[in-house]
C-alpha positions in Angstrom: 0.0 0.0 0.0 1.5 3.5 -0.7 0.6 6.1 1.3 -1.2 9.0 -0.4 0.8 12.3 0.3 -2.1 15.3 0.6 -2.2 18.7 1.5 -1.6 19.2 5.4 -4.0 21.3 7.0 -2.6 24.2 8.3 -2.6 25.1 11.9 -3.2 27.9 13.4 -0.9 28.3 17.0 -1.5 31.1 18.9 1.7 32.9 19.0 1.2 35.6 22.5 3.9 37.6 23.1 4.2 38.2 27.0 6.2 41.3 27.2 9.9 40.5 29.0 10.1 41.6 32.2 12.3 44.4 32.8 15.1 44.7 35.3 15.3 47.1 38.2 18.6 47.8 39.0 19.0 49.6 42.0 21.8 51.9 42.8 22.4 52.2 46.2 23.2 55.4 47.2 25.2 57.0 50.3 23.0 57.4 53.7 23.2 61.8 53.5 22.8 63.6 57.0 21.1 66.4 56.2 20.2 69.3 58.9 16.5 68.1 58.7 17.4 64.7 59.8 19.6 65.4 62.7 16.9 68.3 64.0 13.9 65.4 64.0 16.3 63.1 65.7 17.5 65.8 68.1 13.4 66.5 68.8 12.6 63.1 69.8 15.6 62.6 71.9 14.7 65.7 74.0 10.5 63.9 74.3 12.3 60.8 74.7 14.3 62.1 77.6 11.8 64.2 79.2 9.3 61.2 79.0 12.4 59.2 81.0 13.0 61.7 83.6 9.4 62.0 84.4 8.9 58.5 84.7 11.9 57.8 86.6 10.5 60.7 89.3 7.1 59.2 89.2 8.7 55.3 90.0 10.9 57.1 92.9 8.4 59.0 94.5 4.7 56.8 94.4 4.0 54.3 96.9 1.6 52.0 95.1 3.4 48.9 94.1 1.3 49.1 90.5 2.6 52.6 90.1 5.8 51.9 91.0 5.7 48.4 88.3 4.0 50.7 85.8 6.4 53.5 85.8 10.1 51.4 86.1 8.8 49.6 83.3 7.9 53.0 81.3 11.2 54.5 82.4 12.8 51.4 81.1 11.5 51.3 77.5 11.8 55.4 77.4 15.5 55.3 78.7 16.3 52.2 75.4 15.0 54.6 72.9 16.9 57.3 74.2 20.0 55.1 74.0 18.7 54.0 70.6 18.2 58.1 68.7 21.5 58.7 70.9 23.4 56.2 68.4 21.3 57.3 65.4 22.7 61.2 66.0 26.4 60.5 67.0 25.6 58.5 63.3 24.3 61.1 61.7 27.0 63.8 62.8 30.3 61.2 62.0 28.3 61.1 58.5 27.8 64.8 58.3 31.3 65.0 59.3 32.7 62.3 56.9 31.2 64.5 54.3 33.0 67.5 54.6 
């Protein structure tokens, strides 16, 4: 038997372009001190320590044990993010520095 050679039917594929997904490069640029930066920090350190002496008064001078709890504790967490923006300024000002 020979095999009868006809026309082959032509197929349609769906061709779908997806468009290519583009690369972000990202530079990364220097931290900058600016004056802006080092006045906000400089705001919240002075809150940050008022809020720490007041608290440290408060847990010296109540007599209620759940005053006295509350207020340590407060003085505690206020006194770590006073130590915390202290870092972030002396950062700031070696960066300011560094720049000139």
């Amino acid at each position: 038997m020979v095999k009868k050679r006809g026309k082959k039917r032509a197929t349609s594929k769906r061709v779908t372009r997806r468009p290519k997904a583009r690369r972000v490069v990202r530079t990364s640029t220097p931290v900058r001190s600016s004056h802006r930066k080092i006045n906000i920090v400089l705001k919240n350190l002075i809150l940050f320590a008022v809020l720490f002496i007041i608290c440290f008064i408060l847990f010296n001078v109540l007599t209620s044990e759940m005053y006295v709890n509350l207020f340590m504790l407060l003085s505690i967490v206020f006194g770590f993010i006073g130590i915390a923006l202290i870092i972030v300024l002396l950062v700031l000002i070696i960066l300011k520095i560094m720049k000139k």
